[in-house]
N, C-alpha and C positions, 0 to 999 in steps of 0.2 A: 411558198416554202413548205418542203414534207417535214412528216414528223420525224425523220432519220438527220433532217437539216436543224431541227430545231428541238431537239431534246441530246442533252449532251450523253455521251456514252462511262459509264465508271466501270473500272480494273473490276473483275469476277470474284481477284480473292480479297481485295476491298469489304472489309466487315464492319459497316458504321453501327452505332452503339443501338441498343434496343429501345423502343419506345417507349419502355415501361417507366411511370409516374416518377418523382421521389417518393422514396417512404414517407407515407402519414402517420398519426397517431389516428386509434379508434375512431375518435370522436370526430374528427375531420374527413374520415371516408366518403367521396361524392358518392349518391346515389345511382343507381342503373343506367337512367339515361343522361350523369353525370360519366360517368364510366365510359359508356357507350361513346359518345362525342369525343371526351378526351382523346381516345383511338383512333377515333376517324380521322381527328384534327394533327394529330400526332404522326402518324402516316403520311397522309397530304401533307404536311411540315419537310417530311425527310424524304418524299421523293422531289418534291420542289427545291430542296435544296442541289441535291444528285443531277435530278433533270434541268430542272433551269424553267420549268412551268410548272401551272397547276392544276392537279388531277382531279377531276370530281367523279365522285361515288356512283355508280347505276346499280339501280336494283333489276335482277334478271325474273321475268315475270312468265316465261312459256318452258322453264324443267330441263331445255337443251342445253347443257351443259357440259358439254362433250369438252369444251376448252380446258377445264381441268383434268384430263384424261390428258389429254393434250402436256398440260404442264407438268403433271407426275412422270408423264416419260420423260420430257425436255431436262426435268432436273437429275434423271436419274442416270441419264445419259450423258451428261453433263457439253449438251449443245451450249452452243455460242451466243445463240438468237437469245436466251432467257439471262437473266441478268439475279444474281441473289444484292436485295437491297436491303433489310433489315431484318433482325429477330424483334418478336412485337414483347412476350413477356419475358422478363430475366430470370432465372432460375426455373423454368421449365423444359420439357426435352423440344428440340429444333433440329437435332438429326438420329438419320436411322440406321439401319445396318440390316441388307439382305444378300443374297446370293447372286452374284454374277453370272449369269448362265445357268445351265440347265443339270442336276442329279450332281455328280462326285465331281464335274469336270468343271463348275465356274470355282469360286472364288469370294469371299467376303471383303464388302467393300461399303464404302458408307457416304450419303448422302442428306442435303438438307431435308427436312420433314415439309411435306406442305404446308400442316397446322402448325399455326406460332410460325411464318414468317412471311414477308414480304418479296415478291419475286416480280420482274418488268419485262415487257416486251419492248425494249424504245425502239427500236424501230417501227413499231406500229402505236407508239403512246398510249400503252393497257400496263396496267401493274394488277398482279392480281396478288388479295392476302384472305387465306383463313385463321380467322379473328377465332381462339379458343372463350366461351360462354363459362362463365365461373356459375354454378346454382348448386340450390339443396342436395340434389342425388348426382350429384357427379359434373363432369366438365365437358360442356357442349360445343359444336364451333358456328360461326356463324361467314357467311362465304361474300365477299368484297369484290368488286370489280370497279378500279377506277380507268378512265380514259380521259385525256386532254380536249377530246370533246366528241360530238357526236359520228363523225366523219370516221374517226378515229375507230371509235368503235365500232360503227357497221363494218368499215373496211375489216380488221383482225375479226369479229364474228363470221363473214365469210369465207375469210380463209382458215382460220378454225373447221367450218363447215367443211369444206371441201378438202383438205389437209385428211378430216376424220374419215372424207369417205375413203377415199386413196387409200389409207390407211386399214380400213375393213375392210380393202379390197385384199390385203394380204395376211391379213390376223381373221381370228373367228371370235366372234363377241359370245360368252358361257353365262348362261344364264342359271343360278343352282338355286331352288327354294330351299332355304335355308331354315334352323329354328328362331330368327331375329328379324327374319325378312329375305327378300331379295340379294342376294351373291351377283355381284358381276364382276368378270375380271377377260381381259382381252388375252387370247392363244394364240402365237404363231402361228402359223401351215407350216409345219415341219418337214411336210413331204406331199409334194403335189402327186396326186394320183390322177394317171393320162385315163384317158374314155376306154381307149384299145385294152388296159389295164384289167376293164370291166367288163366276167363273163357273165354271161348271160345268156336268156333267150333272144334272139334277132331283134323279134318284134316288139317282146316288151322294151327293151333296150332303146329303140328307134322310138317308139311311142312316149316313152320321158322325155329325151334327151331334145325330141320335135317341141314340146311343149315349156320346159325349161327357155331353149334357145329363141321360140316364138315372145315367151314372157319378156326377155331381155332387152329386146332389139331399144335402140334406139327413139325410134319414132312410133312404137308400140301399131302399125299401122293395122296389123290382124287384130286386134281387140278394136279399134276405129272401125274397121274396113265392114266387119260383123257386127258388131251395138253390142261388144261382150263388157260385162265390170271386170275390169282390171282387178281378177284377182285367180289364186290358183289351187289347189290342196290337192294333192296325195299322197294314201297310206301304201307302208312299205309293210308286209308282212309274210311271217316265214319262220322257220328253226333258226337260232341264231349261227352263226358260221357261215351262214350263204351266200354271205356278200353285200348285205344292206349298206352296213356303214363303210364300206371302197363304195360303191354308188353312191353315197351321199356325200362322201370325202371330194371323191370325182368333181360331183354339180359344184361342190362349194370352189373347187380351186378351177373350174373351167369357168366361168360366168363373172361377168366383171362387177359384180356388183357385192353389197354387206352381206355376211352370214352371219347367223344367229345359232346357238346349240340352246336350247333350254330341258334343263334337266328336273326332269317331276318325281317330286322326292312327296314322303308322308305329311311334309309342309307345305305344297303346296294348296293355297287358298284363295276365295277370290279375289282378294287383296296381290298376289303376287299374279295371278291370270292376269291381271288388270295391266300389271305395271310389264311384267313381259310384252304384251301387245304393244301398251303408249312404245314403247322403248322401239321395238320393232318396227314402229307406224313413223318413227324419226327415225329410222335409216333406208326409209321406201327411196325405190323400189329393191325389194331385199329378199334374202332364204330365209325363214327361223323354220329348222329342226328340232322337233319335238321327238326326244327320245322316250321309249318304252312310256307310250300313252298308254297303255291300261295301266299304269302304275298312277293313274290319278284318282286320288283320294273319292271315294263316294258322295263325300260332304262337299268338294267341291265341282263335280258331274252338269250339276245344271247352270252355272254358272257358264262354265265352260263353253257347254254347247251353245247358251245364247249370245256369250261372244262371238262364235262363229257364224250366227244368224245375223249378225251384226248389218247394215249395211255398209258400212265407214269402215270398221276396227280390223279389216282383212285389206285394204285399198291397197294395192302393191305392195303385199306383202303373197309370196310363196311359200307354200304352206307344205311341209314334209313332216309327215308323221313314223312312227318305226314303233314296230313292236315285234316280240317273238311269241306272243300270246292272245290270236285275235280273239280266243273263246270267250276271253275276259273284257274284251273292249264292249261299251255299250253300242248294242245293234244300231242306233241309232247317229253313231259314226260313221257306219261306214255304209249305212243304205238310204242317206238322202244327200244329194248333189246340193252343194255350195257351202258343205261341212268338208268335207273330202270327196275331191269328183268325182275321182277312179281310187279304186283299191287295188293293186299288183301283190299279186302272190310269189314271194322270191322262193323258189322251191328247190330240192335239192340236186346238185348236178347230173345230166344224166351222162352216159359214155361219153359222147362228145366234147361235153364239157367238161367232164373228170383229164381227158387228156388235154383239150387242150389248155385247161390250167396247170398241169403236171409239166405240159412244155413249154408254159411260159416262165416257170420256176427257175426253169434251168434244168431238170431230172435227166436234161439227154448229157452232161458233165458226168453222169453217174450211170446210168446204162443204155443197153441199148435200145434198139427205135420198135424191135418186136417185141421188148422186156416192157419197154412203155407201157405199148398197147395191152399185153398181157394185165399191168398193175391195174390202168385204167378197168379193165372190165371184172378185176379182184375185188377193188376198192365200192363196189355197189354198196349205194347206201351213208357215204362219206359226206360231211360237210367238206367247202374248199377249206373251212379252216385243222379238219383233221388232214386233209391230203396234204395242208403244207407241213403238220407236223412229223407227218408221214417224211415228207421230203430232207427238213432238218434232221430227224433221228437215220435218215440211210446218208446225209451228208456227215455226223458225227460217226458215222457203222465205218464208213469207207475212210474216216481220218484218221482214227484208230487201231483198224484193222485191215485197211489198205484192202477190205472186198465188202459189197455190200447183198446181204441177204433177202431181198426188197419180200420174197415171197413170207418168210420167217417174219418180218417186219409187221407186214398188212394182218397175219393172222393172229400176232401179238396184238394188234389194234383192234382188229374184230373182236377179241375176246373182251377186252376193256370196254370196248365199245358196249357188248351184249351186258358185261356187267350193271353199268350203268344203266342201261335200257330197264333189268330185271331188276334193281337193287341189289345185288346179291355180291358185292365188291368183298366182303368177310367172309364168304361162305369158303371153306378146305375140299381141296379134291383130293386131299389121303384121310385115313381112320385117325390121323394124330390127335388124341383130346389133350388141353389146355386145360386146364384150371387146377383146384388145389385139392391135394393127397387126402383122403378123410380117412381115419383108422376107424 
């Protein structure tokens, strides 16, 4: 008999009463691990009544815990497969209220809390509850997992496992050093960006995109075939606008495997190096991008780098580094192999590539094919993210004004442009003075 045979199924909006005690009087208050038991016992009580068996406790002892990732979407979504069984305390919050969707367009809408209640999987005999921790400085939780028995369990931890990677295969896991700790929260790919997408030079182009797709294969038989350690790093560096993050956007949404973003903020320490890798090293073999690495704290420098020395803490894990500042990265990044192998210089587009990013825009909607070429050899010196702005403002010129001055355009840009380069964005090019009358 499975456990979809032998644990009975209850109605979703079925709300059985809370576990919570009778009220005592002071002096009858059980102690901690009076407290503690009574919950447990209390819980195993009301799914045994619901299910029709009885669940016992595991404690989870290796940190992968993806399953709750798992069941904050399953509730929020309000899938079929999870089941709400009990609120554990009575008069404390048990639901929440967030945004449906993305900026002005979702919607408020509101769903159980994972803390303070009880939720099941019967069809796979797992109930899972985060137990809130009453103490001196505030109210902590403590995280349950019961199963009908051991079978029960490995079965739902590997398809957990497996669920989560499918899953990172179409989200991006963000990693933010936070001032509390560690931030993680899972991102859609809101927009897959094709390879063709990505300009570039030929060779550098082909020289990633070989290395990337040799990492992924299947049966890894090039790192076999050669006696290499399955592992991988390189730094992306360059002005920012050139296109690093569409390349790194690319790798992430072509490669069938987890991606990683972790973002190194003035908090990050060795404590959170530590836990970005563990984290990384459970969804091997995987991407973590590491954005604007010279933005890592001094105080944390050596640490860092002897993670990378590491021989384990990199094990299928690919390793993308990005910065728009290499002058600032310590030299020691980027001129010893098995920190970062290669270093690629993303540099700024030369003719070729100014058009033909300009023609992948769309800009022939807007002129002609020698007016192109003209812009393209104007535009020296352009990031691709100024030539697309270039392209929007002669897209807003021509809806407007039904003609687009693309030459007028480029040299309004240049000027902006020089400003910034010189500082001098305040400076007057008439005798006008500003300031106040003095008698």
């Amino acid at each position: 008999m499975n456990n979809e045979q032998r644990i009975k199924r209850v109605k979703v909006n079925e709300e059985p009463a809370a576990v919570t005690a009778p009220k005592r009087s002071t002096n009858d208050l059980p102690k901690a691990y009076g407290d503690y038991i009574y919950v447990l016992e209390r819980i195993q009580q009301v799914l045994k009544e619901q299910y029709g068996h009885h669940f016992e406790p595991y404690l989870s002892d290796d940190r992968k815990e993806e399953y709750w990732e798992l069941l904050e979407q399953d509730v929020k979504t309000g899938t079929s497969d999870v089941q709400f069984v009990t609120q554990i305390f009575e008069h404390m919050e048990s639901r929440a209220f967030g945004m449906d969707g993305e900026g002005d367009v979702g919607a408020y809408r509101t769903y159980p809390t994972l803390r303070n209640n009880v939720f099941a999987y019967p069809s796979w005999g797992i109930a899972l509850a985060r137990v809130p921790i009453f103490r001196m400085n505030g109210v902590g939780e403590e995280d349950f997992v019961f199963a009908v028995d051991d079978a029960s369990l490995l079965h739902f931890l590997e398809h957990a496992r497996q669920r989560r990677r499918d899953l990172d295969r179409r989200q991006v896991t963000v990693f933010t050093d936070g001032p509390h700790g560690m931030d993680k929260e899972l991102a859609p790919i809101t927009r897959m960006v094709e390879r063709s997408e990505v300009i570039m030079k030929s060779e550098v182009k082909t020289d990633i995109y070989r290395a990337i797709d040799q990492f992924f294969t299947d049966d890894r038989a090039f790192f076999k075939a050669y006696d290499l350690p399955y592992k991988r790093g390189i730094l992306l560096y360059g002005k920012p606008g050139n296109g690093k993050t569409t390349l790194v956007k690319s790798i992430a949404g072509s490669v069938k495997a987890p991606v990683a973003y972790w973002q190194i903020t003035e908090n990050t320490s060795s404590d959170s190096i530590q836990e970005a890798f563990q984290a990384a090293a459970a969804m091997a073999p995987m991407i973590l991008v590491i954005e604007d690495i010279d933005a890592m704290p001094q105080r944390a420098r050596s640490f860092f780098l002897n993670i990378l020395d590491g021989a384990t803490s990199k094990e299928g894990i690919f390793l993308i580094g990005t910065t728009n500042y290499p002058e600032q990265i310590d030299p020691a990044l980027m001129n010893r192999a098995g920190r970062f192998d290669r270093a690629y210089e993303i540099k700024l587009p030369d003719l070729e590539l100014r058009q033909t990013y300009l023609e992948q825009k769309g800009i022939g909607k807007l002129l002609g094919e020698e007016l192109i070429r003209v812009t393209a050899k104007q535009t020296e010196g352009f990031t691709f993210a100024q030539l697309n702005e270039l392209y929007v403002s002669a897209a807003l010129q021509l809806h407007y004004e039904q003609r687009v001055d693309i030459e007028k355009l480029v040299k309004s840009m240049k000027s902006e442009l020089h400003k910034g380069q010189t500082m001098s964005w305040m400076k007057e090019d008439t005798d006008v003075r500003v300031g106040f009358l003095v008698s």
